[in-house]
matplotlib code that plots the C-alpha trace (Angstrom):
import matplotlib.pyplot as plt

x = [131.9, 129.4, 126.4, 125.0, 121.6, 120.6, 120.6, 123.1, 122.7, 124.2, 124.7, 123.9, 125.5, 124.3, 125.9, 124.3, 122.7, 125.7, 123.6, 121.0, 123.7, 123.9, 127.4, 126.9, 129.4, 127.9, 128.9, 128.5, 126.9, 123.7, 124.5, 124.6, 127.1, 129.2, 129.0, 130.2, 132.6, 133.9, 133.7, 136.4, 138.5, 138.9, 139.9, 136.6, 135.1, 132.0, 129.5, 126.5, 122.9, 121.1, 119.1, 121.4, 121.0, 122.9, 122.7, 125.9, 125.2, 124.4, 128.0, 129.6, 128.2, 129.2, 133.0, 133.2, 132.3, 134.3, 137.4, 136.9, 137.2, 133.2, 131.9, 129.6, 127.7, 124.5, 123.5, 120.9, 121.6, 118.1, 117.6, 115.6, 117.3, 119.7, 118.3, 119.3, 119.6, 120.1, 121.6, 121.4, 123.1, 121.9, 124.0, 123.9, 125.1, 121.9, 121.4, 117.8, 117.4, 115.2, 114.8, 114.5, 114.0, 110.6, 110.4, 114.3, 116.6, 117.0, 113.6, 112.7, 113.8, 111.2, 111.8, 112.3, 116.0, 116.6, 119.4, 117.5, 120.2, 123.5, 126.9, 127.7, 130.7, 128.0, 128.2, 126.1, 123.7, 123.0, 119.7, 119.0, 117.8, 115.0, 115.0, 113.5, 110.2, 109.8, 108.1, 108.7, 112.0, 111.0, 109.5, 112.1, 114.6, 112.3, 111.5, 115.5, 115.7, 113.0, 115.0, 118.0, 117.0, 118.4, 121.2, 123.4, 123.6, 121.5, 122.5, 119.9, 120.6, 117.1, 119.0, 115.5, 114.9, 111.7, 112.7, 112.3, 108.9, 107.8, 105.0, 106.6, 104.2, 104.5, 107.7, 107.4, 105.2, 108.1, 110.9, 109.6, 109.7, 114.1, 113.8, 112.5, 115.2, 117.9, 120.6, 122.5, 120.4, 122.2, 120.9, 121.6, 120.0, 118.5, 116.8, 115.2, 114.2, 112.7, 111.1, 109.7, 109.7, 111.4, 109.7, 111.2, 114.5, 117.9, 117.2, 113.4, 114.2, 116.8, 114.3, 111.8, 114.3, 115.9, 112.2, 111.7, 114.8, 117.8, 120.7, 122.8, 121.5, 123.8, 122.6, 125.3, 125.0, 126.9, 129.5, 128.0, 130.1, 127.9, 125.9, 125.5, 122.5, 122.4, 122.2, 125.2, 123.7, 124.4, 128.3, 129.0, 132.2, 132.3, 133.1, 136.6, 137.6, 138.3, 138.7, 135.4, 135.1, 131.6, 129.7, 128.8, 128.7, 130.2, 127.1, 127.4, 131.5, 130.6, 128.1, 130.8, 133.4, 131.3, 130.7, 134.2, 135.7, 133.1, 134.5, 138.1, 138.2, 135.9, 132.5, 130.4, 128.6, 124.8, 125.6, 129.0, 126.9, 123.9, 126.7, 128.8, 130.6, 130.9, 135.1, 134.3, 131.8, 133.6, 136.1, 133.4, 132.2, 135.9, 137.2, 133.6, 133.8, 137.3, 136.9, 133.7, 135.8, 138.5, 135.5, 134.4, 137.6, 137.6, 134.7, 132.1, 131.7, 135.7, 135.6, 138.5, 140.8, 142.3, 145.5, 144.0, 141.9, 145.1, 146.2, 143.7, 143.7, 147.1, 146.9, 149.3, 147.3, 144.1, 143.4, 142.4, 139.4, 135.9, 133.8, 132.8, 129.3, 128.8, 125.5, 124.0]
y = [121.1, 120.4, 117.7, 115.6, 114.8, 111.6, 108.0, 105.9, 102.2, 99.2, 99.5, 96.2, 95.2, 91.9, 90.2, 88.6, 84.8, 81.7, 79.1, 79.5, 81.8, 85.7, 86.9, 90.2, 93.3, 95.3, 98.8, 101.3, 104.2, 107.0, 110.7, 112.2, 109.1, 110.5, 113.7, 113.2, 111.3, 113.9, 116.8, 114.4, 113.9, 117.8, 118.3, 119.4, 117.8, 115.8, 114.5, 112.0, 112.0, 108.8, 105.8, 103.4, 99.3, 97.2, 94.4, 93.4, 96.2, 99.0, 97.8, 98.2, 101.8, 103.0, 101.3, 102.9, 107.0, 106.0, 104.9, 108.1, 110.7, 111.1, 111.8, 109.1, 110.4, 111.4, 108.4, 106.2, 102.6, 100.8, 96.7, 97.6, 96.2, 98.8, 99.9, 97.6, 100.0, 96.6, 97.6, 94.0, 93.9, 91.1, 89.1, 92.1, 94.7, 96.7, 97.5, 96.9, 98.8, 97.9, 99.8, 97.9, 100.0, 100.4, 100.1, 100.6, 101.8, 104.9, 105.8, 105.6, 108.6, 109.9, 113.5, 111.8, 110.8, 114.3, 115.8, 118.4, 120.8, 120.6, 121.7, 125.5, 123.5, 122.3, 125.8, 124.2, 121.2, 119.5, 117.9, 115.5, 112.8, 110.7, 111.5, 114.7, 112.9, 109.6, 108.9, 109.7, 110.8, 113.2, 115.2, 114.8, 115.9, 119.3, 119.8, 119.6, 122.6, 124.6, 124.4, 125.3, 127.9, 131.5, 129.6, 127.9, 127.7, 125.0, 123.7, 121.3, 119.1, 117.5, 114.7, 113.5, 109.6, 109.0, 105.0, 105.7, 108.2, 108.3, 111.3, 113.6, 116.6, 114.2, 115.3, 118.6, 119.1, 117.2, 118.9, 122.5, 122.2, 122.0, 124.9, 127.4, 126.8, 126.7, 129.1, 127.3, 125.1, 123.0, 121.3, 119.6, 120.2, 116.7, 117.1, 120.6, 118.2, 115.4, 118.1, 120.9, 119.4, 120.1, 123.3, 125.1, 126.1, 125.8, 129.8, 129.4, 126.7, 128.9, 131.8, 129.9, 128.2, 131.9, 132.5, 130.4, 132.0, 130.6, 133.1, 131.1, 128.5, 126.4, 124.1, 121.7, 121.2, 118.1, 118.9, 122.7, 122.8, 124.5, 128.1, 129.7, 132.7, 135.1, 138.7, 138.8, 137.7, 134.9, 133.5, 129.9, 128.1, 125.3, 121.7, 120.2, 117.5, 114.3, 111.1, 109.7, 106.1, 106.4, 109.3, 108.0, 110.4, 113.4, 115.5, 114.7, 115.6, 118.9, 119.5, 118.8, 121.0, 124.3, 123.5, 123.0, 125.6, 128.0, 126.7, 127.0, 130.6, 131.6, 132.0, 129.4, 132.1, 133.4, 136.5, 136.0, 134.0, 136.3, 139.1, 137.0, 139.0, 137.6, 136.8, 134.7, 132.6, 131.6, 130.4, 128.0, 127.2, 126.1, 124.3, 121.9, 121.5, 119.9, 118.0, 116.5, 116.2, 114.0, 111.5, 111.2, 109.4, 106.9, 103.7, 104.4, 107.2, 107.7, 111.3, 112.8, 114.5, 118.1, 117.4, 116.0, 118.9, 121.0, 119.4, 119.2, 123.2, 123.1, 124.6, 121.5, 118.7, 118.7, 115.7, 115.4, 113.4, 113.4, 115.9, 115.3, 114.6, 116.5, 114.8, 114.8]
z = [136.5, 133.8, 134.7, 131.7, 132.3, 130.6, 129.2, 129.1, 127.1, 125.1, 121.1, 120.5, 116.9, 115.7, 112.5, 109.8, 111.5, 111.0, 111.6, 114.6, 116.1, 115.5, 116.5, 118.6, 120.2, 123.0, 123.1, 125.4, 124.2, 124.4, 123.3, 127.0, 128.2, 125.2, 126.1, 129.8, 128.4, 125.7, 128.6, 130.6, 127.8, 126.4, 130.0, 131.7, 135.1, 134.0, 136.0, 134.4, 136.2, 134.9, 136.0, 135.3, 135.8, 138.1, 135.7, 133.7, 131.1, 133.8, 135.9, 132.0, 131.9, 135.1, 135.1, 131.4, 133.4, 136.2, 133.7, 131.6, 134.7, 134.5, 138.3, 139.2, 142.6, 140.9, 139.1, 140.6, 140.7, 139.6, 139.4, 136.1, 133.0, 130.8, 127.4, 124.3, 121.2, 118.5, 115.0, 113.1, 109.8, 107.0, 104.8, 101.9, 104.6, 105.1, 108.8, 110.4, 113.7, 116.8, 120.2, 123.8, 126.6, 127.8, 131.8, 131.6, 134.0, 132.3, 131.9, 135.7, 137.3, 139.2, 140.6, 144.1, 142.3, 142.1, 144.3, 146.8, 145.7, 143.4, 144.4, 143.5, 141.4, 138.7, 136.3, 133.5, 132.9, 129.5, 128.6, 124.9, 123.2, 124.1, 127.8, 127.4, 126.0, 127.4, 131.1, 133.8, 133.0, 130.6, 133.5, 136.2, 134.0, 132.7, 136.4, 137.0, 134.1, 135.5, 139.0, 138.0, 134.9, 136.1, 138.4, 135.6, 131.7, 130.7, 127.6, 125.1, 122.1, 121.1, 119.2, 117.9, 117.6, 116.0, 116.5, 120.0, 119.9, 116.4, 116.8, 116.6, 118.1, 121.1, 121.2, 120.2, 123.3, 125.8, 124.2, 124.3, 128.4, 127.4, 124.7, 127.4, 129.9, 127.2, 127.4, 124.5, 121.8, 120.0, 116.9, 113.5, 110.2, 110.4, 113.3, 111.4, 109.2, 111.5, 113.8, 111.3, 107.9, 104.7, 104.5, 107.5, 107.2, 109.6, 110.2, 110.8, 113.2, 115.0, 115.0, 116.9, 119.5, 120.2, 120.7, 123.3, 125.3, 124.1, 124.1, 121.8, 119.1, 116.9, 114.1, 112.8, 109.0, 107.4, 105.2, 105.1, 108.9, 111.5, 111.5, 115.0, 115.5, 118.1, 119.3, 117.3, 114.2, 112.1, 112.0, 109.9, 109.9, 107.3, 107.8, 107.8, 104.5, 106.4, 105.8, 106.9, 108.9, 109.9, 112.0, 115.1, 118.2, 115.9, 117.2, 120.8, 119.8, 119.1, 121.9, 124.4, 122.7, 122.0, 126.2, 126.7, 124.7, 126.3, 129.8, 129.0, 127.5, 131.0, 129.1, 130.7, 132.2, 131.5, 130.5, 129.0, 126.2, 125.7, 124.8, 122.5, 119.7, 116.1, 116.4, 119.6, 118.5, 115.1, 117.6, 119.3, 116.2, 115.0, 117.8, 117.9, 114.6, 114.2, 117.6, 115.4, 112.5, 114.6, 115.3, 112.2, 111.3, 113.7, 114.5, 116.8, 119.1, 119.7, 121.1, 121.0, 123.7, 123.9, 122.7, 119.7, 118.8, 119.0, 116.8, 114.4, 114.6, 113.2, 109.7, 108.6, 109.8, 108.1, 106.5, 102.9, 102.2, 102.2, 103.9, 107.8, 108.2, 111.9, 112.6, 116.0]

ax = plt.figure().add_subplot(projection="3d")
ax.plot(x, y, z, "-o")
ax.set_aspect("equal")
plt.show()
């Protein structure tokens, strides 16, 4: 069993105003819910620890893991309100995006939420987005890491939202409590970009995460696929030509299949991952990125199942089109 550590919210999408009415579709969402929900479908027990509301929204989230398989006995029922993520469109199309959440349900785990101990089941824990850097989540969850570093793989996406906490050495600080209990560190190009600047490369950016501990770093990189650094060196795979729909939840896609595909071919292990060879990794890095590819074609974070990905690894069924965008 894998155990996603994280928030889970509404994607609030707003129309363009018809009168003194603005038409609206909430949508569950958050990059760790989609991950525990990913691990499910590609055939992996999930299970999501989260503050989560029992307000309409929270009861939304919680039937949504329960429907998907996703084991629900760590998340902690709060009456705080669920996090509103609002993406409001205007008449000409362009999308304006505002952030509700502070005092939120998934923001107030306190390390008194935290299970004294975790089942010898749980063989990995995940960690992202902007739970790692807001309070006081941001230091249950690192004290959570710093437990359980040494005992299980700890994987970490940083899935950077400056919307969310704009200064970014803020972040840097927060985030950097993940990075040195990482065994896996998994990362796009745009968040090299947010976090470091245009000046520091994808393999700077690896250098320094390795450098905090991690055994295995993989940066996704748009239509460029995904480039993975190790003891084993450096191995790429590139992306797949899809047709594209939007890219929503193609990251947290291929965070929960490099997990999954580790899992299923008996490497979720420690030290199965710090002695990776070159052959096995290009295997992760293929199976991710055409479960990521899948998503890509399809509205909103659709993640897709095993059989699908099989699929997709067929020689005869990739797609022509345009180029995925794997973005986390």
């Amino acid at each position: 069993m894998i155990l996603v550590c994280g928030e889970a919210l509404i994607d609030l999408f707003v129309g363009p105003a018809e009168g003194t009415e603005m038409p609206a579709r909430a949508v569950a969402g958050g990059s760790p819910f989609n991950v525990a929900i990913g691990l499910a479908r590609l055939g992996l027990r999930s299970a999501f620890l989260g503050g989560v509301s029992r307000d309409r929204f929270g009861t939304l989230l919680a039937d949504v893991l329960a429907r998907e398989g996703v084991d629900g006995r760590f998340l902690v029922r709060t009456d705080r309100l669920s996090t509103l993520s609002a993406i409001a469109t205007a008449a000409d199309g362009q999308p304006s995006y505002s952030f509700h959440g502070e005092g939120a349900a998934d923001r107030s785990l306190t390390v008194g939420d935290l299970p004294s101990a975790l089942p010898d089941e749980i063989r990995a824990l995940t960690f992202g987005s902007y739970t790692m850097a807001v309070e006081p989540v941001g230091t249950t969850f690192a004290a959570l890491a710093e437990r359980e570093k040494g005992r299980r793989v700890i994987s970490v996406d940083p899935n950077l939202r400056p919307a969310v906490v704009p200064d970014m050495v803020r972040w840097a600080a927060a985030a950097e409590r993940f990075y040195r209990c990482a065994t896996i560190l998994k990362a796009s190009d745009e968040d090299v970009r947010t976090a470091f600047g245009d000046r520091t490369s994808v393999t700077e950016a690896a250098a320094y995460w390795r450098g905090c501990g991690a055994s295995l770093v993989v940066i996704t990189q748009g239509p460029g696929g995904a480039t993975a650094f190790g003891a084993f060196g450096t191995v790429s795979v590139p992306g797949r030509k899809v047709a594209v729909r939007d890219t929503v939840g193609a990251g947290d896609t291929f965070h929960a299949a490099l997990l999954a595909r580790l899992a299923t071919t008996g490497q979720l292990d420690a030290d199965v991952i710090a002695g990776l060879e070159r052959e096995g990794v290009g295997d992760l890095l293929a199976y991710a990125t055409a479960a990521a590819a899948i998503t890509v074609t399809r509205r909103g974070a659709d993640l897709p199942h095993a059989a699908d990905v099989a699929l997709m690894l067929e020689p005869q069924s990739e797609i022509d089109g345009h180029d995925a965008r794997i973005r986390a």
